[in-house]
PDB file of N, H, CA, C and O in Angstrom:
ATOM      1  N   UNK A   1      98.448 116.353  77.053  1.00  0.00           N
ATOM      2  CA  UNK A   1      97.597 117.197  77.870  1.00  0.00           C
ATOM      3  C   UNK A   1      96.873 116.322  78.893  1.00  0.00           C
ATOM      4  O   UNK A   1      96.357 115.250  78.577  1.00  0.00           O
ATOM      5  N   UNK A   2      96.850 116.960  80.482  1.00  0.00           N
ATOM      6  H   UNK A   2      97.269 117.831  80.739  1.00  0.00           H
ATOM      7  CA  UNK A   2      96.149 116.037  81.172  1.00  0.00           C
ATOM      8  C   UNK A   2      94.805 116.542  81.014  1.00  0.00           C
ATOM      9  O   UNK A   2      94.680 117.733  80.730  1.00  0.00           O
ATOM     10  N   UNK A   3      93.706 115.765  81.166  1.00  0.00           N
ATOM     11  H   UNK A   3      93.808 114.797  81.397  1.00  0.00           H
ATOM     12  CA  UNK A   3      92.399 116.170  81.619  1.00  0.00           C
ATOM     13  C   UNK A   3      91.713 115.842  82.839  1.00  0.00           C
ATOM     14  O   UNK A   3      91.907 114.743  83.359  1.00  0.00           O
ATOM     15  N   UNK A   4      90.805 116.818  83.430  1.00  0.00           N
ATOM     16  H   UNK A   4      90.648 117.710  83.008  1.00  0.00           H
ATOM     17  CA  UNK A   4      90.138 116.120  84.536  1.00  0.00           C
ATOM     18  C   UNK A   4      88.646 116.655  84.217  1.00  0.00           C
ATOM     19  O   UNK A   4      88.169 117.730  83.853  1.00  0.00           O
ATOM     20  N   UNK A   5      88.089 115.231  84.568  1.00  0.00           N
ATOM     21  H   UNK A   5      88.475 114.358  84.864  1.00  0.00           H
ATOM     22  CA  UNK A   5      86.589 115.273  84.714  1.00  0.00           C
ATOM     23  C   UNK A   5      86.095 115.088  86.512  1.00  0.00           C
ATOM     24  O   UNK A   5      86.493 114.368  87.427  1.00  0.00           O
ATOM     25  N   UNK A   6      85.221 115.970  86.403  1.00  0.00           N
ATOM     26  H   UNK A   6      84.898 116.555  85.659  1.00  0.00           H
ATOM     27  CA  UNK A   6      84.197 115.803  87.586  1.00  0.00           C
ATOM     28  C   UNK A   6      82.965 115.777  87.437  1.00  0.00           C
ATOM     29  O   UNK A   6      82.263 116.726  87.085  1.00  0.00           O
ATOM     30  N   UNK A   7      82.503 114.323  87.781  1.00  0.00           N
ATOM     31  H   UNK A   7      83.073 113.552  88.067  1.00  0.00           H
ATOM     32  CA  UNK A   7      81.206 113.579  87.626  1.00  0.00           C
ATOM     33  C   UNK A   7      80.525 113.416  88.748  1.00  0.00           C
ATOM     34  O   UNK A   7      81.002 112.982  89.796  1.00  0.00           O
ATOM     35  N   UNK A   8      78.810 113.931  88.475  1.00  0.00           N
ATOM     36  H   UNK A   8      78.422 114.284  87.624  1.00  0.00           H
ATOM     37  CA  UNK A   8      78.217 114.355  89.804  1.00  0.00           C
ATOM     38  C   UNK A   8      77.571 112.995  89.476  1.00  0.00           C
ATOM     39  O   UNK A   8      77.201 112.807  88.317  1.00  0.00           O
ATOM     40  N   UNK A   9      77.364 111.780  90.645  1.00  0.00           N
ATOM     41  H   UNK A   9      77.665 111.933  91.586  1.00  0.00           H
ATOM     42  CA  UNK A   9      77.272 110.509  90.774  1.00  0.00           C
ATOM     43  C   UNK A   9      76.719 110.538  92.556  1.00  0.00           C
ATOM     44  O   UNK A   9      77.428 110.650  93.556  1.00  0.00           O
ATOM     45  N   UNK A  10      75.197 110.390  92.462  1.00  0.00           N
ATOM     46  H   UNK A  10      74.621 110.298  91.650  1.00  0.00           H
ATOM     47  CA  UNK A  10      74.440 110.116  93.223  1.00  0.00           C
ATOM     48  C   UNK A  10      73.941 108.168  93.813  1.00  0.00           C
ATOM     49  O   UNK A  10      73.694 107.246  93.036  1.00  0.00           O
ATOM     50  N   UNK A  11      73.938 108.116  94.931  1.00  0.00           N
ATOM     51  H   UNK A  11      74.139 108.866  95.562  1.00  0.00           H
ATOM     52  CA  UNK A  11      73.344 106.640  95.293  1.00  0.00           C
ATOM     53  C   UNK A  11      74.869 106.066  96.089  1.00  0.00           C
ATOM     54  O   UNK A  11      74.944 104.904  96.487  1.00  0.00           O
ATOM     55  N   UNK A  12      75.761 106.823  96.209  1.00  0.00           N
ATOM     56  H   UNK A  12      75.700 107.767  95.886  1.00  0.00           H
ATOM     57  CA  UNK A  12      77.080 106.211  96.958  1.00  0.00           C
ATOM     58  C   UNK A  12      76.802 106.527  98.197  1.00  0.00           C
ATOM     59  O   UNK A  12      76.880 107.693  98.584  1.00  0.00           O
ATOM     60  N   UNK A  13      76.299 105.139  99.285  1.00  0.00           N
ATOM     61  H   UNK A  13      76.235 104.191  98.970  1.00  0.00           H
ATOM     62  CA  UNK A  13      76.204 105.294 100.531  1.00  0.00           C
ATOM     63  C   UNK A  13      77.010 104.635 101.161  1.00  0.00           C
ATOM     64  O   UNK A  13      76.903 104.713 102.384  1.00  0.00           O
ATOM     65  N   UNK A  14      77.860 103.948 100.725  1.00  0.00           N
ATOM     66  H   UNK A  14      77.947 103.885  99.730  1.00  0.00           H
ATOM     67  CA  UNK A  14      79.240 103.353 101.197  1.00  0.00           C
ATOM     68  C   UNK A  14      80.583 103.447 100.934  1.00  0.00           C
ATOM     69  O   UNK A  14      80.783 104.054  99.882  1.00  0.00           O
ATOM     70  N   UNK A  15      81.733 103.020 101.575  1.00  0.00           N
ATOM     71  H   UNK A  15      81.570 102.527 102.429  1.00  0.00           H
ATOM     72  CA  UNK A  15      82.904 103.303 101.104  1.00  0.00           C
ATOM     73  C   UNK A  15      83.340 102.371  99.693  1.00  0.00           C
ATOM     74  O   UNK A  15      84.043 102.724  98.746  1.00  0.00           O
ATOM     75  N   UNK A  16      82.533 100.839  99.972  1.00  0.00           N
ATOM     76  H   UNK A  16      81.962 100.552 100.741  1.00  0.00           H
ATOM     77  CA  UNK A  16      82.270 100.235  98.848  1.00  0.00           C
ATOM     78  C   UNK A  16      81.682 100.886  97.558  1.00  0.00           C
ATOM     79  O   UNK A  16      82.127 100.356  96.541  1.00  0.00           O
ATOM     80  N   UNK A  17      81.037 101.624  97.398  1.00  0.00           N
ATOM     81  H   UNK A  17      80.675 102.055  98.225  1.00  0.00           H
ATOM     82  CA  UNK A  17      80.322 102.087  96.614  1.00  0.00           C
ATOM     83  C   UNK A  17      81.257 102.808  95.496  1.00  0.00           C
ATOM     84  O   UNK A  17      81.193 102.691  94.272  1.00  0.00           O
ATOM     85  N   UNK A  18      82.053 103.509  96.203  1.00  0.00           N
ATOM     86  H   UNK A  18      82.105 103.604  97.197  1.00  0.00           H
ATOM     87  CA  UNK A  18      83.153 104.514  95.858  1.00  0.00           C
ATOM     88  C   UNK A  18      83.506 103.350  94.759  1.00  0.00           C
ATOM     89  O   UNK A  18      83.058 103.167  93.627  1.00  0.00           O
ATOM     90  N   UNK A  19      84.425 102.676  95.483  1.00  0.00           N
ATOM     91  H   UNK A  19      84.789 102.825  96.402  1.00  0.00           H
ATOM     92  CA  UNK A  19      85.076 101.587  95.012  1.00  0.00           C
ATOM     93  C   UNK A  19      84.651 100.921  93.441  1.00  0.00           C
ATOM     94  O   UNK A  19      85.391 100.652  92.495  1.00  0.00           O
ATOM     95  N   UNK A  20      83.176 100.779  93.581  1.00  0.00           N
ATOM     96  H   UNK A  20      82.574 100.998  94.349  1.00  0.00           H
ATOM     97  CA  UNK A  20      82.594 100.032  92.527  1.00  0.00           C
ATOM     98  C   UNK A  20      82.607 101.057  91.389  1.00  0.00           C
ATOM     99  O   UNK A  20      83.085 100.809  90.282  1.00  0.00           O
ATOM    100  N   UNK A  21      82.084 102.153  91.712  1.00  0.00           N
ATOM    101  H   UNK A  21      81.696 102.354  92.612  1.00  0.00           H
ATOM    102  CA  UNK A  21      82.392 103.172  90.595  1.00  0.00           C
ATOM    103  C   UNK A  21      83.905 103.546  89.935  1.00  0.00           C
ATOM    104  O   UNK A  21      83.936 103.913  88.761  1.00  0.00           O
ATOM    105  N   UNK A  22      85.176 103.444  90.724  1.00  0.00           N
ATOM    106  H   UNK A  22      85.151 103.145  91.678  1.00  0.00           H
ATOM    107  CA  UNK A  22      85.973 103.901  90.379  1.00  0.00           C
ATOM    108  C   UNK A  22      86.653 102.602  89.578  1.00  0.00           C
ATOM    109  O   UNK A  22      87.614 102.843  88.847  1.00  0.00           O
ATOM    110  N   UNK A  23      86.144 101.148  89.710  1.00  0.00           N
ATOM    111  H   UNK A  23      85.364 100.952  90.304  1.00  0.00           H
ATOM    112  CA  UNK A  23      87.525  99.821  88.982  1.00  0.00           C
ATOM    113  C   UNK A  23      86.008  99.760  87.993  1.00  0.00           C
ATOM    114  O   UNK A  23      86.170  98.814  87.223  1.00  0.00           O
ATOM    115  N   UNK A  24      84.699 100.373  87.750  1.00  0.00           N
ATOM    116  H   UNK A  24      84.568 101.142  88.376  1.00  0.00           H
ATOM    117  CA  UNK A  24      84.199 100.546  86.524  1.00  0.00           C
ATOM    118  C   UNK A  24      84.746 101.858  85.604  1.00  0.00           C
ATOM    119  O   UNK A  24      84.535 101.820  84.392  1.00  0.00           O
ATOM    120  N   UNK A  25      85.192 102.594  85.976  1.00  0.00           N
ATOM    121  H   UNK A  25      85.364 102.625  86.961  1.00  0.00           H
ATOM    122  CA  UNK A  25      85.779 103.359  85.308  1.00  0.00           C
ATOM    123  C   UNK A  25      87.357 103.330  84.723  1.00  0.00           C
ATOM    124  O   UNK A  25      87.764 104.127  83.877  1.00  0.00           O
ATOM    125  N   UNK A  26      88.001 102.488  85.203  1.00  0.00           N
ATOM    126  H   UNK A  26      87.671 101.841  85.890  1.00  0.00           H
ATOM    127  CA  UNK A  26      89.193 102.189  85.372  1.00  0.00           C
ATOM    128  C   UNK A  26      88.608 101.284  84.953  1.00  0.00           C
ATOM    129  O   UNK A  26      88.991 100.905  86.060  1.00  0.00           O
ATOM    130  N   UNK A  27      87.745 100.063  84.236  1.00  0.00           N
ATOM    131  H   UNK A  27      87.435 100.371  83.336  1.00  0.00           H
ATOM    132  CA  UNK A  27      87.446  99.054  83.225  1.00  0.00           C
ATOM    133  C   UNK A  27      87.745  99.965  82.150  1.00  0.00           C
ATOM    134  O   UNK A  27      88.857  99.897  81.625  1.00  0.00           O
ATOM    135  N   UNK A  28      86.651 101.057  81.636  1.00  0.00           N
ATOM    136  H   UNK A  28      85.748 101.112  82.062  1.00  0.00           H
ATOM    137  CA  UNK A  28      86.004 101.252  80.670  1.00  0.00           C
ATOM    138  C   UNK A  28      87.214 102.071  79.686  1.00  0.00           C
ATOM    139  O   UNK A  28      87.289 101.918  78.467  1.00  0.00           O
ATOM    140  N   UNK A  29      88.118 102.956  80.491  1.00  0.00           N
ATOM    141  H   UNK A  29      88.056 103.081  81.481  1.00  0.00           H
ATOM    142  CA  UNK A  29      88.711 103.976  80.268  1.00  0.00           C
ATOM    143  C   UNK A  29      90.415 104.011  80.423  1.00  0.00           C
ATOM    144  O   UNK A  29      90.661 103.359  81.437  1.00  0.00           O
ATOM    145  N   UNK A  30      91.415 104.405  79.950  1.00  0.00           N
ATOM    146  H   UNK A  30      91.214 104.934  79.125  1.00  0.00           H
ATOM    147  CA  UNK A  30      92.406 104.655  80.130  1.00  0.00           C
ATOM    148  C   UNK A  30      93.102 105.693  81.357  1.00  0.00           C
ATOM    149  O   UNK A  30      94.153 106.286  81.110  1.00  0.00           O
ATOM    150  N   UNK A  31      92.275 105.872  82.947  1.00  0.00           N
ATOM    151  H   UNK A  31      91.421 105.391  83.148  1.00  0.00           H
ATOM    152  CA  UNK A  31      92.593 106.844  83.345  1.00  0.00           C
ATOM    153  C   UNK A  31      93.832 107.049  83.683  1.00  0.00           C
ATOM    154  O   UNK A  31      94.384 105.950  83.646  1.00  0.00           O
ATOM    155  N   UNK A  32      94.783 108.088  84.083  1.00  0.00           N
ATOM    156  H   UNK A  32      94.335 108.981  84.113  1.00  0.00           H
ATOM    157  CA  UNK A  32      95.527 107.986  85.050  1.00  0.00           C
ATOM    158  C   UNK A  32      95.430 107.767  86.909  1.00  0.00           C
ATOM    159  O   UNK A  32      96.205 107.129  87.621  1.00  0.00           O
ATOM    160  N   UNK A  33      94.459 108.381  87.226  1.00  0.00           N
ATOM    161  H   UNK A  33      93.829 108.900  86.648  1.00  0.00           H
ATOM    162  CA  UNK A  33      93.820 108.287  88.171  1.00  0.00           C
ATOM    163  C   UNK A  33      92.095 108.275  88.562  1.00  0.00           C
ATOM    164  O   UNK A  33      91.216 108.590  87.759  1.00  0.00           O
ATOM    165  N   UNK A  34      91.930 107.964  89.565  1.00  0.00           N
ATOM    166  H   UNK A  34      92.644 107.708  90.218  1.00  0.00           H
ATOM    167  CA  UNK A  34      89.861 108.283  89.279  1.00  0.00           C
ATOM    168  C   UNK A  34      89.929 107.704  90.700  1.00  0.00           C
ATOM    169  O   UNK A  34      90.465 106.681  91.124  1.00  0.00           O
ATOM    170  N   UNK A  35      88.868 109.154  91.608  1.00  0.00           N
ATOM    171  H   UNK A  35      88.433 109.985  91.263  1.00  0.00           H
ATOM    172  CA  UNK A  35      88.510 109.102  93.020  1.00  0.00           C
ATOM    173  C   UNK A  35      87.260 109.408  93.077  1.00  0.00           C
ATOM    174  O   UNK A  35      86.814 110.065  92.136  1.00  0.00           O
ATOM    175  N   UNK A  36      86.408 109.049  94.112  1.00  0.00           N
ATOM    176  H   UNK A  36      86.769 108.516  94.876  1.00  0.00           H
ATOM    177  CA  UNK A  36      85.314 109.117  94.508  1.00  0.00           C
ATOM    178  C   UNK A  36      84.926 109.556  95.708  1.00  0.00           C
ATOM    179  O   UNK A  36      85.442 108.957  96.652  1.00  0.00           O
ATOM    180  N   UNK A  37      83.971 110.652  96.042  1.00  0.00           N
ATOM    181  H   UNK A  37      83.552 111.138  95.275  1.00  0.00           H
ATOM    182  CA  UNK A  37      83.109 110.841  97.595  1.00  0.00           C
ATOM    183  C   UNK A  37      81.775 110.656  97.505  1.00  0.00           C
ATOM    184  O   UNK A  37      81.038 111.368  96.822  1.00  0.00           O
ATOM    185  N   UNK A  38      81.406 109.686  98.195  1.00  0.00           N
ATOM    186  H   UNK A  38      82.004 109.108  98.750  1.00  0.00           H
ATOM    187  CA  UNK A  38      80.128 109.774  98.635  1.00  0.00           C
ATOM    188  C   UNK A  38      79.891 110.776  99.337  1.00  0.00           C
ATOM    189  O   UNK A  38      79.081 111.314  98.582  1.00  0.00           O
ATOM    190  N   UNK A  39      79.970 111.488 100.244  1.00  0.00           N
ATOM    191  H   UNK A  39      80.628 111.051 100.857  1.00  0.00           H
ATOM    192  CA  UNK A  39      79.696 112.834 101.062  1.00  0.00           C
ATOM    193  C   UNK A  39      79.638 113.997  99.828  1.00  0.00           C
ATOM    194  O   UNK A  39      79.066 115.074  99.997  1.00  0.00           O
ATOM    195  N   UNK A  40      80.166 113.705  98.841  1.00  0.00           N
ATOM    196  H   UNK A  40      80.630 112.830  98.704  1.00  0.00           H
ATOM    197  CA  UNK A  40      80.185 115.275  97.887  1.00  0.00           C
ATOM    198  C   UNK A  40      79.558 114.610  96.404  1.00  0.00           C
ATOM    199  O   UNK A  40      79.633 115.180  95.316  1.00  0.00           O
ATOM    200  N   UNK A  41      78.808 113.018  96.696  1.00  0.00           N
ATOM    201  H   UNK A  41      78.747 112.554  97.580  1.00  0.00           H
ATOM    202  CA  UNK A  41      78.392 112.796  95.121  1.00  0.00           C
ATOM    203  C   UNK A  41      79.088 113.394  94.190  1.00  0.00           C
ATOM    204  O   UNK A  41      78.721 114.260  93.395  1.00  0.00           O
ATOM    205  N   UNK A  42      80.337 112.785  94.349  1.00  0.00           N
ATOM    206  H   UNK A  42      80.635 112.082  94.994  1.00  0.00           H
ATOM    207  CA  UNK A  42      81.098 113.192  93.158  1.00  0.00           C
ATOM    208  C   UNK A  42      82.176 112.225  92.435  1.00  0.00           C
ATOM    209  O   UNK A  42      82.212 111.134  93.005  1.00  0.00           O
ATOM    210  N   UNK A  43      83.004 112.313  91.410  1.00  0.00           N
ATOM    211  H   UNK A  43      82.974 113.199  90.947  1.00  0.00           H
ATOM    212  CA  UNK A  43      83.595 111.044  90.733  1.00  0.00           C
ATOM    213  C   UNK A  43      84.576 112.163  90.435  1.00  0.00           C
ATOM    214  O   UNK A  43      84.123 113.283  90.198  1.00  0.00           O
ATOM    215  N   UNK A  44      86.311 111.880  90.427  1.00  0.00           N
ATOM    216  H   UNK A  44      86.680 110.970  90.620  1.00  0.00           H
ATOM    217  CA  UNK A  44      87.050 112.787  89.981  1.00  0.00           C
ATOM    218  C   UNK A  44      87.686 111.730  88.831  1.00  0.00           C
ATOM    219  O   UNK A  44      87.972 110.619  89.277  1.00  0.00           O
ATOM    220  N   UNK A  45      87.958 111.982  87.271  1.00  0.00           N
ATOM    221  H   UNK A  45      87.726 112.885  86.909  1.00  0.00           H
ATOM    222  CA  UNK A  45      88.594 111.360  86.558  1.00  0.00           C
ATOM    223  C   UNK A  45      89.732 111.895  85.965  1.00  0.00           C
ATOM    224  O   UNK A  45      89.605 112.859  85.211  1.00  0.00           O
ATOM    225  N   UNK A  46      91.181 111.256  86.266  1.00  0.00           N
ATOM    226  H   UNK A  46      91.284 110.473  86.878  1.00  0.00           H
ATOM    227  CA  UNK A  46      92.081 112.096  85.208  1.00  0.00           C
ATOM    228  C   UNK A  46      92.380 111.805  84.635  1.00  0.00           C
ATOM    229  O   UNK A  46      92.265 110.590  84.797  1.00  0.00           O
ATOM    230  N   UNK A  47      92.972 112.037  83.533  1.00  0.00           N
ATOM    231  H   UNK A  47      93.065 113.024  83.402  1.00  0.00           H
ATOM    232  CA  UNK A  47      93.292 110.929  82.149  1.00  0.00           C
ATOM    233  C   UNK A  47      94.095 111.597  81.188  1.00  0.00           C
ATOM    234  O   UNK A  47      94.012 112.824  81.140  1.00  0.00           O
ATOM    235  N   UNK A  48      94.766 111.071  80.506  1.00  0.00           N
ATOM    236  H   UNK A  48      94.833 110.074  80.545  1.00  0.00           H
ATOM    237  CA  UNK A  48      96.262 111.489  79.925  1.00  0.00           C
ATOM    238  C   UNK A  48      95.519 112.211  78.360  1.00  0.00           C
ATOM    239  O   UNK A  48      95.976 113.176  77.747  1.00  0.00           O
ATOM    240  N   UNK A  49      94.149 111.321  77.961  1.00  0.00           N
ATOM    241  H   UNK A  49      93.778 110.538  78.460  1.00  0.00           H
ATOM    242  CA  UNK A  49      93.674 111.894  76.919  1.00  0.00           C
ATOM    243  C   UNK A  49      92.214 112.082  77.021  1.00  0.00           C
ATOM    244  O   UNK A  49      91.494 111.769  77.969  1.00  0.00           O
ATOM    245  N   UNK A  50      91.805 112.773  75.642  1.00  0.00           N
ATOM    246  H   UNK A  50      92.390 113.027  74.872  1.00  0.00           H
ATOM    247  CA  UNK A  50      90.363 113.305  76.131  1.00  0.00           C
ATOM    248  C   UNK A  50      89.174 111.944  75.805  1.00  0.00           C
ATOM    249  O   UNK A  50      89.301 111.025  74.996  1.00  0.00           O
ATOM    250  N   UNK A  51      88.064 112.214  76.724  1.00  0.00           N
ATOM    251  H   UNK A  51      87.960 112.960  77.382  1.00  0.00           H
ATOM    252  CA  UNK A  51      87.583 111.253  76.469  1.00  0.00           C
ATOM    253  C   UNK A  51      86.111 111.074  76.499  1.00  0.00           C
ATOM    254  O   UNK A  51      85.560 112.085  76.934  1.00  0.00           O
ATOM    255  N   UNK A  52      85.277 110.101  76.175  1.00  0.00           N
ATOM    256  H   UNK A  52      85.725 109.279  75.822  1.00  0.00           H
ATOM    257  CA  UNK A  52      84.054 110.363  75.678  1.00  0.00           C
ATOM    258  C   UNK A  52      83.132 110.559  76.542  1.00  0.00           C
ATOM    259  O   UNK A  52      83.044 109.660  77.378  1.00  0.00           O
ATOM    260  N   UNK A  53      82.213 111.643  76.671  1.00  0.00           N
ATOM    261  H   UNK A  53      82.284 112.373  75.992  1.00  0.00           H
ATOM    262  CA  UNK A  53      81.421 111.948  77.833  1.00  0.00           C
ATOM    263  C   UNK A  53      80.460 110.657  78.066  1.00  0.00           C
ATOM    264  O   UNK A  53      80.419 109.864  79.006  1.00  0.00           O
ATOM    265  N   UNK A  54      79.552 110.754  76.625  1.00  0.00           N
ATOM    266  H   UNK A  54      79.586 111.399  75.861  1.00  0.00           H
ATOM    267  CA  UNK A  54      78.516 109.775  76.494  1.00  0.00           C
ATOM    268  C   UNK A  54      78.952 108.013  77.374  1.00  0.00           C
ATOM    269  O   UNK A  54      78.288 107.247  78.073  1.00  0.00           O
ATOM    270  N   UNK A  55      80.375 107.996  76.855  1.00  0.00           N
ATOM    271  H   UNK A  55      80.914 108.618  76.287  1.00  0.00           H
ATOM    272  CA  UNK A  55      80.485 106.941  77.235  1.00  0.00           C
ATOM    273  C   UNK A  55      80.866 106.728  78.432  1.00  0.00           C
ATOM    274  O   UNK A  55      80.868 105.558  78.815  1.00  0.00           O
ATOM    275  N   UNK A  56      81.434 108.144  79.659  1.00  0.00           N
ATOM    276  H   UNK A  56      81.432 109.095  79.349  1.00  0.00           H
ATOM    277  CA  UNK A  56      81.736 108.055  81.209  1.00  0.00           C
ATOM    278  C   UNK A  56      80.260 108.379  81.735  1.00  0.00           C
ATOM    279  O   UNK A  56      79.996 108.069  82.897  1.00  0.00           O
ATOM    280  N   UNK A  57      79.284 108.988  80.936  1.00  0.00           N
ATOM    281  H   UNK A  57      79.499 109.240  79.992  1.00  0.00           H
ATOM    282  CA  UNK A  57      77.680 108.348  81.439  1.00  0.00           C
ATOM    283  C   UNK A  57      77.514 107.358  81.218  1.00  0.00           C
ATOM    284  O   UNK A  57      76.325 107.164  81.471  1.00  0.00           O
ATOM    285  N   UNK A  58      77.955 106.468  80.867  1.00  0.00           N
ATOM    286  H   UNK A  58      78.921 106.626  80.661  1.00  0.00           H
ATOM    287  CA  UNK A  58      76.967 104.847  80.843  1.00  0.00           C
ATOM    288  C   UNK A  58      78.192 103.956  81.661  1.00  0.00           C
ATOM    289  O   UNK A  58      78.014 103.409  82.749  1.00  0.00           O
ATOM    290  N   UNK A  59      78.970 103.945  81.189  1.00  0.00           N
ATOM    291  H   UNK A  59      79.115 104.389  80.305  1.00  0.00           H
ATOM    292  CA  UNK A  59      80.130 103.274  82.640  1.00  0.00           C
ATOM    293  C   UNK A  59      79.528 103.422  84.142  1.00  0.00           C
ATOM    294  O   UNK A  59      79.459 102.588  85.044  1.00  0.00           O
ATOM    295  N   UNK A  60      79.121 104.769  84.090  1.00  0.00           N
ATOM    296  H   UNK A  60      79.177 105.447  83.357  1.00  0.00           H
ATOM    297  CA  UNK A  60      78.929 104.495  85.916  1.00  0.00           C
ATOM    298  C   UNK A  60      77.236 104.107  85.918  1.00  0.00           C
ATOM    299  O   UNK A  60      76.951 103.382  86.871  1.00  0.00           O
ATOM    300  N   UNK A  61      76.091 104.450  85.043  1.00  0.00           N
ATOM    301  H   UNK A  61      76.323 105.039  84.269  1.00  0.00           H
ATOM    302  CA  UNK A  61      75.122 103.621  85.755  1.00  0.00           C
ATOM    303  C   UNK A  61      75.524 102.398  85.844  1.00  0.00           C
ATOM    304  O   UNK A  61      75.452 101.824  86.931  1.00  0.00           O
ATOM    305  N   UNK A  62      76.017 101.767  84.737  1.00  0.00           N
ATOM    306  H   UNK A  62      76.075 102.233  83.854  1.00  0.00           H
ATOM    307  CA  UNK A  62      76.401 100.075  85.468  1.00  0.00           C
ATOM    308  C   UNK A  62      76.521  99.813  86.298  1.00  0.00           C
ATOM    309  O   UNK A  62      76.206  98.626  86.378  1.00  0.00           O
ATOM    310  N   UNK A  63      76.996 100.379  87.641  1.00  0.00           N
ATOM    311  H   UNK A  63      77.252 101.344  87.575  1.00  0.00           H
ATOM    312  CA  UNK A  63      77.411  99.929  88.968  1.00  0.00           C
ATOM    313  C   UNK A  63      75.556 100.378  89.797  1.00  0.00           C
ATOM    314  O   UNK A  63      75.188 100.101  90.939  1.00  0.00           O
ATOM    315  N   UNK A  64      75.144 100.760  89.227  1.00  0.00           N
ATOM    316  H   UNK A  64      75.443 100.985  88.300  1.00  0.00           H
ATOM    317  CA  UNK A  64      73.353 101.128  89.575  1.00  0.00           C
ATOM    318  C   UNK A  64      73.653 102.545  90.017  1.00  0.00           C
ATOM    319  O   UNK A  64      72.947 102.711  91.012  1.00  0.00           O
ATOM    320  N   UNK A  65      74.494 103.893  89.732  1.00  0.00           N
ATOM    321  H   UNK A  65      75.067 103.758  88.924  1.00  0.00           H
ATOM    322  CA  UNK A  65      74.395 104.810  90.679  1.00  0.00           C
ATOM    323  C   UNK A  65      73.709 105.488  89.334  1.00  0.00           C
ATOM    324  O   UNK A  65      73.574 104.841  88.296  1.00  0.00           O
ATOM    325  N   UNK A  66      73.146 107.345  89.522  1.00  0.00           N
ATOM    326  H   UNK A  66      73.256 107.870  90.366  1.00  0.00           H
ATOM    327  CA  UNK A  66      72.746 107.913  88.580  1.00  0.00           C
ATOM    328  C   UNK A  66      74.059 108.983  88.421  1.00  0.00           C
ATOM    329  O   UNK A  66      74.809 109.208  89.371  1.00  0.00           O
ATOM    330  N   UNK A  67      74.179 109.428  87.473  1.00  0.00           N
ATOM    331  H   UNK A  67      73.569 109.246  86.702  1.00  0.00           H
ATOM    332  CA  UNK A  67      75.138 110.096  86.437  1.00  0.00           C
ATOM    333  C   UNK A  67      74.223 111.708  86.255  1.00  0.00           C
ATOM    334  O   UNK A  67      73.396 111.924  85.369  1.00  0.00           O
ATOM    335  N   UNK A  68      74.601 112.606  87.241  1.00  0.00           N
ATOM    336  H   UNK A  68      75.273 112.431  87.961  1.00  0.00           H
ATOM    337  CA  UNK A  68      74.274 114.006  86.827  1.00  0.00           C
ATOM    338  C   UNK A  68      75.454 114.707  85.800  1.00  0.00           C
ATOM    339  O   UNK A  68      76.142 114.075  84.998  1.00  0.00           O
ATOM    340  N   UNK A  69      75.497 116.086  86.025  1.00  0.00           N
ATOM    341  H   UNK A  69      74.938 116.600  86.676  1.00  0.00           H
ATOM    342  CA  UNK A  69      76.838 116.776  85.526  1.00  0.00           C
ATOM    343  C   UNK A  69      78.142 116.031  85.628  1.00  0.00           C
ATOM    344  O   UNK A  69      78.621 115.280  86.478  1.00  0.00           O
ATOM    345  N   UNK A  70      78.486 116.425  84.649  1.00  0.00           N
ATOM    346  H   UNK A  70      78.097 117.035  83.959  1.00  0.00           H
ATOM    347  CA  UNK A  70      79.960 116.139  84.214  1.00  0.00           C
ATOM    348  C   UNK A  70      80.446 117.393  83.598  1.00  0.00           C
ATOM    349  O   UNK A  70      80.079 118.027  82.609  1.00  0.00           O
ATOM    350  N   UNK A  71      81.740 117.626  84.815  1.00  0.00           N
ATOM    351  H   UNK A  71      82.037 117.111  85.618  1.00  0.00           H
ATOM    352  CA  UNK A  71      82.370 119.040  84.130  1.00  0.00           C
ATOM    353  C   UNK A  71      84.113 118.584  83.463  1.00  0.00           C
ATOM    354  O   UNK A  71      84.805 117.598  83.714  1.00  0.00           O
ATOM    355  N   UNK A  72      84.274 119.315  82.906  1.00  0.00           N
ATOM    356  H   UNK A  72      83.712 120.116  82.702  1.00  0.00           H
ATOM    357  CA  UNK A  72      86.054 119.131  82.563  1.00  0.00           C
ATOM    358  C   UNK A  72      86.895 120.415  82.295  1.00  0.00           C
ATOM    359  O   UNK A  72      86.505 121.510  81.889  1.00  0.00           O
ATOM    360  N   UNK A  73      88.195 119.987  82.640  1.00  0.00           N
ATOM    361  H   UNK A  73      88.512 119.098  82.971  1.00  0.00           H
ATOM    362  CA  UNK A  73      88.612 120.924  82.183  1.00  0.00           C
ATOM    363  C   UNK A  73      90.431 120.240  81.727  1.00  0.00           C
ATOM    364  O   UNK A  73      90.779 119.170  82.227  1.00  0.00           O
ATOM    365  N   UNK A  74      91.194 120.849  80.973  1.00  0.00           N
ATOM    366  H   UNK A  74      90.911 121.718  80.566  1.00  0.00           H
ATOM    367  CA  UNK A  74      91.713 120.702  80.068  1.00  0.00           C
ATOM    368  C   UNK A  74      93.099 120.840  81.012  1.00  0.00           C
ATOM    369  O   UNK A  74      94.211 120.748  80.492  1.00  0.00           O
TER     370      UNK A  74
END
């Protein structure tokens, strides 16, 4: 089953920024893919399996951004 998460991720004012959030997530996690907009504060994650919310909130403050909603769907 694929999954996708969408993570509302505030403080991305650069194209860098994107960047830093997405090869921390792609550390932490097995995704298949994972994109980022700063213009829509948002984090898209897809991933082949399901995976731990708690722990895709603390992956991205590391990079210093804040971690609102996180939606998924199956």
């Amino acid at each position: 089953m694929i999954w996708k998460y969408m993570i509302q991720v505030n403080g991305m004012m650069f194209g860098m920024y994107e960047s830093h959030v997405n090869n921390a997530i792609r550390k932490a996690f097995p995704v298949k893919k994972v994109t980022s907009s700063r213009s829509k504060n948002k984090t898209t994650v897809i991933a082949e399996t399901k995976l731990d919310e708690d722990a895709l909130c603390s992956a991205t403050p590391a990079t210093g951004y804040d971690v609102g909603e996180i939606r998924k769907e199956p």
